[in-house]
N, C-alpha and C positions, 0 to 999 in steps of 0.2 A: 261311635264306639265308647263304651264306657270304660274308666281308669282301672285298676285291681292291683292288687300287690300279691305276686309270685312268693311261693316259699320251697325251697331248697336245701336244706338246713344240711343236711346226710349226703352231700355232694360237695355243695358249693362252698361251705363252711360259710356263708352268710344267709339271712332269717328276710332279705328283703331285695326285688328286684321291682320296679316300679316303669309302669308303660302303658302304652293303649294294647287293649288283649283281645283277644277273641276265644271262646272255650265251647268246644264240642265233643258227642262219646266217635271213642273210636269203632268201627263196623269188627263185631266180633270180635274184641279185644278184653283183656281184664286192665290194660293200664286206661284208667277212666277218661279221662281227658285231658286237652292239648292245649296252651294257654300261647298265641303268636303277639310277640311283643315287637312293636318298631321303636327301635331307642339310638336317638346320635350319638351315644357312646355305652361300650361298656366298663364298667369302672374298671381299672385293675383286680383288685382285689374278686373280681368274679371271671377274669382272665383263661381261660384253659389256654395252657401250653403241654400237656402231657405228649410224647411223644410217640407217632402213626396214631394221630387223632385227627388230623388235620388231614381236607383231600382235596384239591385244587390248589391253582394257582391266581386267576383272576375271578374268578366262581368259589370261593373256599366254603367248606362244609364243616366244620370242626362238632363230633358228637361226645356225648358225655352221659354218664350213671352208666350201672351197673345191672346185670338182672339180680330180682328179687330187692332191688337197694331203694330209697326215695321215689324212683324215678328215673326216664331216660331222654335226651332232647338232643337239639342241635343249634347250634350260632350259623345262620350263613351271612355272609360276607362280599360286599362285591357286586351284589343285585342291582340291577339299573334302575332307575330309580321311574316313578310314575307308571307301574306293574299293575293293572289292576289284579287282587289277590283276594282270593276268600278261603274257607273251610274247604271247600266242592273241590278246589285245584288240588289237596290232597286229602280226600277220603272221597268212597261212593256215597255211603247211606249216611244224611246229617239230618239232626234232629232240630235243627233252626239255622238259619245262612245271615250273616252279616255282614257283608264286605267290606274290606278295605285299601289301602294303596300303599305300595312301597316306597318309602322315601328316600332310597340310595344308601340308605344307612345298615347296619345288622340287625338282623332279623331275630328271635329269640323263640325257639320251639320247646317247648317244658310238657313233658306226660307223666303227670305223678302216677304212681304203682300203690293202686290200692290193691292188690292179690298177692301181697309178700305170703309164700310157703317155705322160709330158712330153713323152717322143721323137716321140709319132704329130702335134705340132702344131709342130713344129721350124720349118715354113715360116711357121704363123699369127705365132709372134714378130715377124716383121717384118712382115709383108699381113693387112692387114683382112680378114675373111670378109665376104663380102656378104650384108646383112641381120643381121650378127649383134651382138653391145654389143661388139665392140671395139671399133671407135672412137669410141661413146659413151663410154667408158670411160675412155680414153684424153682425151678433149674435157674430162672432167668432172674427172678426178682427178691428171691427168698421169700416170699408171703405171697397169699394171694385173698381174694373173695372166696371165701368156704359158701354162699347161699348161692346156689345155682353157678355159672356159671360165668358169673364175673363180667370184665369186658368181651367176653368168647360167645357171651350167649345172644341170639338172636335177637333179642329183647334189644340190645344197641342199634338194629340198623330201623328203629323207628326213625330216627334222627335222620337219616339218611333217604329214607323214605317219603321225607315230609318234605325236604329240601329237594330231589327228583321231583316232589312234584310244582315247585317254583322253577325249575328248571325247564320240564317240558312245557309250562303255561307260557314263559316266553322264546321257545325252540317254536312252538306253534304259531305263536303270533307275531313273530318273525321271519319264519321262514317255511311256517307250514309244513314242519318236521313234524312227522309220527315216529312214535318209538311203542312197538308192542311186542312183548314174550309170552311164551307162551311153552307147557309141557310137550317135549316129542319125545321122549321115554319115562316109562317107568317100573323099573327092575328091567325085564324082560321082555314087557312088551315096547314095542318098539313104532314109532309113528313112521310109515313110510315115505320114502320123498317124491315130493311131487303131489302131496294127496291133498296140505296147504297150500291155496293159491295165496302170495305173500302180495301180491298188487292187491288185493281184496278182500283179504281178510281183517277183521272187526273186531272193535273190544269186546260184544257183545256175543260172538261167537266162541271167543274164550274163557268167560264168562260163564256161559250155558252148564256149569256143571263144575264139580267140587274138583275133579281133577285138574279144571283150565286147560282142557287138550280141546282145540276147536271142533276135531271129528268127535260127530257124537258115540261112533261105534269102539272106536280106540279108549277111549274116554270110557267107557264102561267096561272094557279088557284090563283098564290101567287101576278101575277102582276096585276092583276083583280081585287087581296081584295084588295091593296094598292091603287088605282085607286079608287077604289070607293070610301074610306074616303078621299083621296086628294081634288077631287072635293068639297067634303062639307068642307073643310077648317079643315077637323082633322087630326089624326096619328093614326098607331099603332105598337105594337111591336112584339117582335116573339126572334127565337130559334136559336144559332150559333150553328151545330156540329163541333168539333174541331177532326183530330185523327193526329198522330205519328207513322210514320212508321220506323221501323230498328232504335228506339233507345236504346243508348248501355242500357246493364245490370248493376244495379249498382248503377244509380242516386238516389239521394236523400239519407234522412239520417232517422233512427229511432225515435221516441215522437214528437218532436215541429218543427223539418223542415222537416217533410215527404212531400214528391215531389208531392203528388196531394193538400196537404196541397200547398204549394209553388204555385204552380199551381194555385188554387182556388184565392190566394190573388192577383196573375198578372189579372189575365182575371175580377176581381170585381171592379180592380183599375181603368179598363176602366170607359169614363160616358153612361150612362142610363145600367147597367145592374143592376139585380136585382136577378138573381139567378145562381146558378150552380152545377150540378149533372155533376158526375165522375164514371164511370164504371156502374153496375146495376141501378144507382142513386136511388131513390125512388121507384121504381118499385122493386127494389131488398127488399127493406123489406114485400112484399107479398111472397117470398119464402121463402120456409126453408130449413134450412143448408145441407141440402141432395142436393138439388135441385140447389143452388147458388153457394156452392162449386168448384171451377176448379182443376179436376184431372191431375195429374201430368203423362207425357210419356216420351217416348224418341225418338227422332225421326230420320231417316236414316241417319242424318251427328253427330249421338252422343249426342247432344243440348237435356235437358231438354227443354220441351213446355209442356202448359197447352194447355189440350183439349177443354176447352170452355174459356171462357177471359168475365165473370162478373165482375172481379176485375179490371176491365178493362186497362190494363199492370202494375199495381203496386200493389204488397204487402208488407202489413208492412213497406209503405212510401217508400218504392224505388221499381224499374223500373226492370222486370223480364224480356222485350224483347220479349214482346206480343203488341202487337197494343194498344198502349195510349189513350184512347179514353174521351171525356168529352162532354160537353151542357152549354152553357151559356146564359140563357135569358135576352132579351132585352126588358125596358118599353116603352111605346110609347114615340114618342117625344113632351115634356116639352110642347113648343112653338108652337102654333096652331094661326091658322087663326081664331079663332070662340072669342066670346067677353065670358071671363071669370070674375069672383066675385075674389080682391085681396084688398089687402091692401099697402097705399103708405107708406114709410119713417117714414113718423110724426104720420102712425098712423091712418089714414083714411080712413073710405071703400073708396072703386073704381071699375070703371068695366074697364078691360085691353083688347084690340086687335092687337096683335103682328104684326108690319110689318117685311118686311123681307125676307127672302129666306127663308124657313126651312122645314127639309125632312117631308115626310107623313112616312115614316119609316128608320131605323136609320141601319136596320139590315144587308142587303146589303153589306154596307160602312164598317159596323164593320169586315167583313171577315177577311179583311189582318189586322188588328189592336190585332183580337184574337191571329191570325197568329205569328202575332210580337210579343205579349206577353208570347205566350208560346216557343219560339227561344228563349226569354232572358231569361226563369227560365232555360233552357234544357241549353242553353250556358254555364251558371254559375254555375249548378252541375256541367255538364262536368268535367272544370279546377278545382274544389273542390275535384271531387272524384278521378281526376289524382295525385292532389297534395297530395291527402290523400293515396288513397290505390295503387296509381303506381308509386310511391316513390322509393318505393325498389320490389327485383323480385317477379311478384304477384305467389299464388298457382294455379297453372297450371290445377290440379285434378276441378277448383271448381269456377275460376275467369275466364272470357274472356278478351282478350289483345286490347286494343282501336286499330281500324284500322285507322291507323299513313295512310299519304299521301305519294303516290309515288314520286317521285322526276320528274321523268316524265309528273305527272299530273299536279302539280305546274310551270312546266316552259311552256306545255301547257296553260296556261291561262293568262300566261303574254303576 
């Protein structure tokens, strides 16, 4: 890997970060490329402590820039060290692969913004958009980013995206954890249940089409409804299924970090979600406790498994090694083409018309973002419940033993 010197000038308030890098385009993006720095330290002075910037505990993610600003990235923190890691761990489509190795230290993700458009929000300067954190923003801190949308806009969860994907690189090569989402509504149309089989279902299947809904029939009802409010200048929103396959047994902890608790808080921190249901979700309170129950078997290799999975892989906050499963709703998007009733700055009615780029539905896009965010809570137990209950030698009769990497397999990847 060759040496390069980062510049950050409009963030970081310093003109120099210095490391071995790696730089790629991003797959359909305007922020151009991604510079991954391995550095035993970072100065103070290049420090981010801003506060809910930071997201773990032994996994930490800390993202930073603004939309339409320099640029947007992330520090992670905590990574174990001799990862084999390249470009491919986060993006599909690269224009050159050069790998390299984590050395325990923080990692440095940087995507300069070459498509600043300040000018496409010239009228939001003054008038709140409806529904959107200006004037939260404003209420909370007295000032905020007038070009787009600041720390709110989606543009920050690149950082978040890139670090997901060092996360699931070693969920997989540990524990042969899959984590895939995937669209099951949008507006109105609606994926029926049962019609993904989650034991089998592929990246490549949701994939297959701009919706990312694996059925291909649903999938073309979903880009239809989206299509049709595009043209009148509106949005709408819809449903992420998230599931976890082959994750260990174990995660999480009992009362106030129970792992779908944990869960819940990653996947809301995203923007525009608005709801989230975990195993039966709401539909599970129309059954009764006969009915909702997962019976307990054993099954040909000895393994405790539940026969039906309503809980949908966790009880009592941690992770029994049944299929994780959850839903995350998205609101439509904020910003619309159509002229809306707001209010400016000093107080003023107004009527606002957004110019601009901005999606007719957000849901799509959000796939690999839920993705990510549930790689970094599953990360972060991980190392938690290593350091806590595989300390010392586990009970054999009752614990399962983390499946540790071959030595083979890691020098394959290098």
């Amino acid at each position: 890997m060759a040496s390069s010197t980062l510049t950050s000038k409009s963030f970081l308030g310093s003109s120099r970060i210095d490391g071995a890098s790696l730089s790629f385009d991003l797959r359909k993006s305007s922020l151009s490329s991604v510079q991954i720095s391995f550095r035993s330290r970072i100065p103070k002075k290049l420090q981010i402590n801003a506060a809910g910037s930071t997201f773990g505990t032994n996994f930490r993610v800390t993202t930073f820039g603004e939309s339409h600003g320099g640029g947007v990235g992330c520090i992670i923190d905590g990574c174990p060290p001799r990862i084999p890691l390249s470009e491919a761990d986060m993006q599909f489509d690269l224009d050159r692969r050069r790998p390299g190795l984590t050395t325990g230290t923080p990692i440095h993700v940087f995507v300069p913004n070459t498509d600043q458009r300040g000018f496409d929000y010239s009228e939001m300067s003054v008038a709140y958009r409806p529904s959107h954190a200006d004037a939260t923003y404003d209420m909370k801190y007295g000032v905020r980013s007038v070009q787009g949308g600041g720390r709110s806009s989606a543009r920050e969860t690149i950082g978040r995206v890139a670090a997901g994907g060092v996360a699931k690189k070693i969920l997989k090569l540990y524990a042969g954890t899959e984590i895939l989402a995937y669209v099951s509504q949008a507006h109105k149309v609606v994926l029926p249940e049962g019609v993904v089989d989650h034991e089998s279902l592929t990246l490549d299947q949701i994939e297959s089409n701009i919706a990312r809904c694996p059925d291909p029939e649903y999938a073309e009802k979903m880009i239809a409804a989206i299509d049709a409010v595009r043209v009148k200048g509106d949005s709408v929103g819809g449903v992420v299924t998230c599931i976890v396959r082959n994750a260990p047994r174990g995660l999480g902890s009992p009362v106030f970090d129970k792992l779908e608790a944990e869960l819940a808080k990653a996947a809301m921190s995203l923007p525009a979600t608005k709801g989230f249901e975990f195993g039966s979700g709401f539909a599970g309170t129309l059954l009764t406790g006969s009915e909702h129950n997962d019976e307990f078997y054993t099954d040909e290799h000895g393994r405790i498994r539940t026969r039906t999975n309503r809980s949908g892989g966790i009880q009592g906050g941690i992770s029994n090694g049944e299929i994780i499963n959850m839903r995350i709703a998205f609101k439509p998007t904020s910003t619309i083409g159509k002229k809306q009733h707001t209010v400016t700055r000093d107080k003023k009615e107004t009527d606002l018309i957004a110019r601009g780029r901005h999606d007719p539905c957000v849901v799509p896009r959000a796939v690999p973002m839920v993705e990510a965010m549930v790689a970094l809570v599953l990360m972060d137990q991980l190392m938690a419940q290593y350091s806590q209950c595989y300390l010392l030698p586990i009970n054999s009769e009752l614990q399962e033993p983390l499946i540790a990497p071959r030595p083979e397999a890691v020098n394959a990847s290098l």
